[in-house]
C-alpha positions in Angstrom: 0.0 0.0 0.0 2.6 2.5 -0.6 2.5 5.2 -2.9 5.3 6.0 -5.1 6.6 9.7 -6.1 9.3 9.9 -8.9 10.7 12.8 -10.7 10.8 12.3 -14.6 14.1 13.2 -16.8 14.5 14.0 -20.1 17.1 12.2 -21.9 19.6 15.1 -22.0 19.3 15.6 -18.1 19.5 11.7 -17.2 23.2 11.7 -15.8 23.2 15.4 -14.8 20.8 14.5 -12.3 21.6 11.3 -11.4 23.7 12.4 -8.7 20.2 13.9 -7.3 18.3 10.9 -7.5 21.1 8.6 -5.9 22.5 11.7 -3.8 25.8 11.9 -5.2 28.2 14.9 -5.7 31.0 14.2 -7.3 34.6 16.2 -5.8 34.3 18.5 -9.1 30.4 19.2 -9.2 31.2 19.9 -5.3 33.8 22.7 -6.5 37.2 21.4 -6.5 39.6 23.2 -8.5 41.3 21.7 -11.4 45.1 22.1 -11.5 45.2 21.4 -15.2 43.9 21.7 -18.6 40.8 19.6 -18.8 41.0 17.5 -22.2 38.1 17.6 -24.6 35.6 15.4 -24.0 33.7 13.3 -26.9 30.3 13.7 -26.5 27.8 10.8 -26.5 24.3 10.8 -27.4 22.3 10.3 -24.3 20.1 6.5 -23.7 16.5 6.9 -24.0 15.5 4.8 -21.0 17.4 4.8 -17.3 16.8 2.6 -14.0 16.3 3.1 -10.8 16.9 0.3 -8.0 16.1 0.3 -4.3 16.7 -2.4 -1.7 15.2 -0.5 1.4 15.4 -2.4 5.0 13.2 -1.0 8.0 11.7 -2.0 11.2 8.1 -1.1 10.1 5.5 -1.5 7.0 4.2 2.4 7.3 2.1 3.2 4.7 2.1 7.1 3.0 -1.8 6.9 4.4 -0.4 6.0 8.2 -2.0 2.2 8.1 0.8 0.0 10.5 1.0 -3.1 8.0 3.8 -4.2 10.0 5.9 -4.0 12.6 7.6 -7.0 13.8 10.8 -8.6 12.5 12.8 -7.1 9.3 10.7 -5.3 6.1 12.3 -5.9 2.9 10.9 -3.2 0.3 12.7 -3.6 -3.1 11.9 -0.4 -5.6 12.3 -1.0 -9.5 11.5 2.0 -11.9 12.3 2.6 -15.4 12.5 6.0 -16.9 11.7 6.4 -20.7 11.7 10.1 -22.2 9.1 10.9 -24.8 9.5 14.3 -25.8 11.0 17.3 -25.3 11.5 20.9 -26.7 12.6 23.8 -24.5 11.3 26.2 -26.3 7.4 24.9 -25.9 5.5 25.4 -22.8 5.1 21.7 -22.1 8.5 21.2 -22.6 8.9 17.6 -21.7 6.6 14.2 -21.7 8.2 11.4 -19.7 7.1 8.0 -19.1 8.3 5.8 -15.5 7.0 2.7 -15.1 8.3 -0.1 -12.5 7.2 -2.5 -9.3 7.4 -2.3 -5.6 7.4 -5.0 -3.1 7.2 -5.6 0.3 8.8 -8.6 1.7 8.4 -9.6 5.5 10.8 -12.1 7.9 7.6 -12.2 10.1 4.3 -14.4 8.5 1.1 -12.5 8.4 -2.1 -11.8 6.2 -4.7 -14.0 5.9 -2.8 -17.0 3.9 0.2 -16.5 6.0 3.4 -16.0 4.0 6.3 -14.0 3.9 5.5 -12.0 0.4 3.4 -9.4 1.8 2.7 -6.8 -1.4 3.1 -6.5 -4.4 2.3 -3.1 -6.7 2.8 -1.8 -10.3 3.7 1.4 -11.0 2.9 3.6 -14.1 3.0 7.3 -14.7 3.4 10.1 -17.0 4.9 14.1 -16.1 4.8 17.0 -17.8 7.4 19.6 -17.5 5.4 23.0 -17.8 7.8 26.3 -18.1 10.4 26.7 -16.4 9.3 25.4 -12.5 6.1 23.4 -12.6 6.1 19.7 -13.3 2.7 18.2 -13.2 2.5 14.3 -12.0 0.0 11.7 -13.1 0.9 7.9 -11.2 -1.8 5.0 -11.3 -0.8 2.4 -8.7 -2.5 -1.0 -7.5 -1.6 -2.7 -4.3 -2.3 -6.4 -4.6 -1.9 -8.5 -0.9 0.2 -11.8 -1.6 -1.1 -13.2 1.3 -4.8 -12.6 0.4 -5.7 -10.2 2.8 -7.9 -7.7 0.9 -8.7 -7.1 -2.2 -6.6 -5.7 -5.2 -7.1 -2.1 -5.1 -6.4 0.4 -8.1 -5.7 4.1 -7.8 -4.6 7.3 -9.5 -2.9 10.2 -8.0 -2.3 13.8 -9.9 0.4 15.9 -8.6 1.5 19.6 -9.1 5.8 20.2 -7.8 7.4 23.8 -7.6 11.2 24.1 -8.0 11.6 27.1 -5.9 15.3 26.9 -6.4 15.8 29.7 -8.0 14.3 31.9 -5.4 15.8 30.2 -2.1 18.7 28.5 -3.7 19.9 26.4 -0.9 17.0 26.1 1.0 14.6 25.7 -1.3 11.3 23.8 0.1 10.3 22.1 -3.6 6.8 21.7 -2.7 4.0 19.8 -3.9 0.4 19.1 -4.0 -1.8 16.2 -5.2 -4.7 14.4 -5.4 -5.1 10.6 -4.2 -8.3 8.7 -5.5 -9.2 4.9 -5.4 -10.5 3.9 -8.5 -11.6 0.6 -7.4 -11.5 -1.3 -4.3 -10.1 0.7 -1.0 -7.1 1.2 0.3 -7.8 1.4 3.8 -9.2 -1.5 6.2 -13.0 -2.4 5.8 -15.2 -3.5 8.6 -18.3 -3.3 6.5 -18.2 -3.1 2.8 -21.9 -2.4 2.3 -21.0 1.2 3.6 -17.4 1.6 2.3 -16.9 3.7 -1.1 -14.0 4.4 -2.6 -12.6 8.0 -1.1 -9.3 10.3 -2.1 -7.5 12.7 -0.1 -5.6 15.6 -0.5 -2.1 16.1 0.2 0.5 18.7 0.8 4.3 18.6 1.5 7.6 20.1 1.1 11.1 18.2 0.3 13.6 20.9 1.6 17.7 19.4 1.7 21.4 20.7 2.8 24.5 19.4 1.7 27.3 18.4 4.1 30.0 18.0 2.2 29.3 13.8 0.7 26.3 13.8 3.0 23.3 14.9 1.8 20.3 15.6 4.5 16.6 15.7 3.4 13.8 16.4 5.4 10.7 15.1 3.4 7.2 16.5 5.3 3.8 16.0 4.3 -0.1 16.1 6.0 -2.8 14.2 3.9 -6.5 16.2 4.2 -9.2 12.9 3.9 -12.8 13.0 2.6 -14.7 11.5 5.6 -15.5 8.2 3.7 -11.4 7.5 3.0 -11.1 5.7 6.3 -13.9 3.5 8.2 -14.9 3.0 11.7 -15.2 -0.2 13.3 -19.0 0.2 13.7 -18.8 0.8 9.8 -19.9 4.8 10.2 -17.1 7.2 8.0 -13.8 7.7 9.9 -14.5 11.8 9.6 -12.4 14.1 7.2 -9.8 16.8 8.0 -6.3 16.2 8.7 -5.9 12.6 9.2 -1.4 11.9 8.9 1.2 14.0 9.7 4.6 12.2 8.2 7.6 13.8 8.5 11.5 12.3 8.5 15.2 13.2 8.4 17.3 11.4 6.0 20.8 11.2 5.7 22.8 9.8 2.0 25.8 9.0 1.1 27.4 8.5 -2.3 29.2 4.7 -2.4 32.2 6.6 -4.6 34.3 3.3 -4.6 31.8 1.7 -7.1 32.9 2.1 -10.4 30.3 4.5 -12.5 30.3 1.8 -15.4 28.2 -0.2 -12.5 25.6 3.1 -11.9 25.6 5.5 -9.3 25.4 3.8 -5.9 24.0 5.8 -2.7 23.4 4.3 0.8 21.2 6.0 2.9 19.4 5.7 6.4 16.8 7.8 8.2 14.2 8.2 10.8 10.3 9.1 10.2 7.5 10.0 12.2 4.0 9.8 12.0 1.2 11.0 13.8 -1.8 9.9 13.0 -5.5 11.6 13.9 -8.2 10.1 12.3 -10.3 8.0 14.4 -11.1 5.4 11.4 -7.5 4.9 10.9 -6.3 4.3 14.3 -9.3 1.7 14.5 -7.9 0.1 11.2 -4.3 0.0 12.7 -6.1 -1.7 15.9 -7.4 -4.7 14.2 -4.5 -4.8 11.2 -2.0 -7.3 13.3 0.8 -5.0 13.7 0.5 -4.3 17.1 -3.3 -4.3 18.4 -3.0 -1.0 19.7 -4.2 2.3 18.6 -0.8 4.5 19.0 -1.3 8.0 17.4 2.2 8.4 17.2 4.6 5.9 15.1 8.6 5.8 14.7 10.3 4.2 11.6 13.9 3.5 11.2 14.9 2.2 7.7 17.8 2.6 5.3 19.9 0.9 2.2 20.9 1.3 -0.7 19.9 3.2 -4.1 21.4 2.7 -7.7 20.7 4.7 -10.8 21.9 3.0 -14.1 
């Protein structure tokens, strides 16, 4: 049940940015002097398509909509996304078209779900973005989570998403925010108690990505609240959870480029961080209550997860 948010490239911008996207600055993009002439450099023509992979390790299954899948044992969560470039023409206002389409999983050392296993998730990814000017990119990601272990049924979903790159105003300290627009299409995302009163829902949300660089280390602070419809989450007596604010997710998260690695084997980044939840929606907190992670009904959740990222 996790959403996934990805930034689109164009195929000129692939290995510019792929320091961004793995969290690597090379010593001369970091400002070292050269004590030489630089010789020329043949220029290649760029690959249409680039990879993203992610082997992420945590203590917790937290999903983006605060349900505590899991919390017991060690949470594998491999990421795969591919990143195909369509068009682009700088000198149009949608300037760039770009395609990402991949899988995530979520993998579990403890059994759980109703046909107890260790393969708890599986969900396909697809998307398209739109570069608009100069600052906007405007997001659209379908995702379906499908339980492994049977525990609910396959739900579908489609999120739209507007980002600001507010670099060029604050530089360093730019916040890059964001909103968007979460709706099931079919099926829920949430736990049901009664599913002649459950309709698929949507929320709202809207965050900020703000980050410093420490020399190598590279610290991001990714903060977000999602705004529910009062029918997103359910109540144990089946009546609507209520709408408002119903997560408030924030984390710090620290990356590292693995320099070592040679770059004809990608761009490798390890990474660790810490996020917090708090969660105040009374439907949710019942869901979390009867999901198996715990039994309780904490409004307050700490994750600790890291590993390793590489961009090809």
């Amino acid at each position: 049940m996790k959403t996934i948010s990805f930034t689109y490239l164009r195929p000129a911008g692939f290995l510019a940015v792929a320091s961004l996207i793995c969290s690597t600055v090379s010593p001369v993009l970091a400002g070292t002097e050269e004590t030489g002439p630089v010789a020329p450099v043949e220029m290649t023509s760029e690959p249409i398509a680039h990879f993203l992979l992610q082997l992420d390790f945590s203590d917790h299954y937290i999903t983006p909509r605060g349900l505590n899948v899991e919390n017991q044992g060690l949470v594998f969560q491999p990421l795969l996304l591919s990143f195909w470039s369509l068009y682009s023409n700088k000198e149009t206002f949608i300037n760039e078209v770009s395609l990402t389409a991949g899988m995530w999983s979520s993998i579990h050392s403890n059994k759980s779900g109703a046909d107890e296993g260790h393969w708890n998730e599986w969900d396909p990814i697809l998307g398209l973005t739109f570069g608009l000017g100069e600052f906007v990119k405007f997001e659209t990601n379908y995702t379906a989570f499908k339980s492994q272990v049977d525990s609910y049924d396959t739900s579908h979903h489609l999120e739209l998403k507007l980002k600001l790159d507010d670099s060029k105003w604050l530089g360093a300290y730019a916040l890059n925010p964001y909103v968007a627009f979460w709706k099931e299409l079919d099926n829920k995302a949430t736990v049901v108690f009664d599913s002649d009163t459950s309709d698929e829902s949507y929320y709202f949300t809207i965050g900020i990505n703000p980050g410093v660089k420490l020399g190598p280390v590279k610290l991001e602070f990714p903060t977000y609240i999602n705004i529910v419809d009062s029918e997103f989450y359910q109540r144990m007596d089946g009546s609507d959870g209520g709408s408002g604010v119903g997560v408030f997710g924030t984390e710090v998260k620290a990356s590292v480029p693995l320099t070592f690695v040679p770059k004809d084997y990608g761009f490798w980044t390890a990474y660790a961080g810490v996020k917090y939840y708090h969660l105040s929606n009374s439907g949710l907190l019942d869901g979390n209550q009867v999901l198996g992670a715990d039994g309780d009904r904490d409004k307050d959740l700490v994750q600790f997860h890291g590993g390793i990222s590489i961009f090809f």
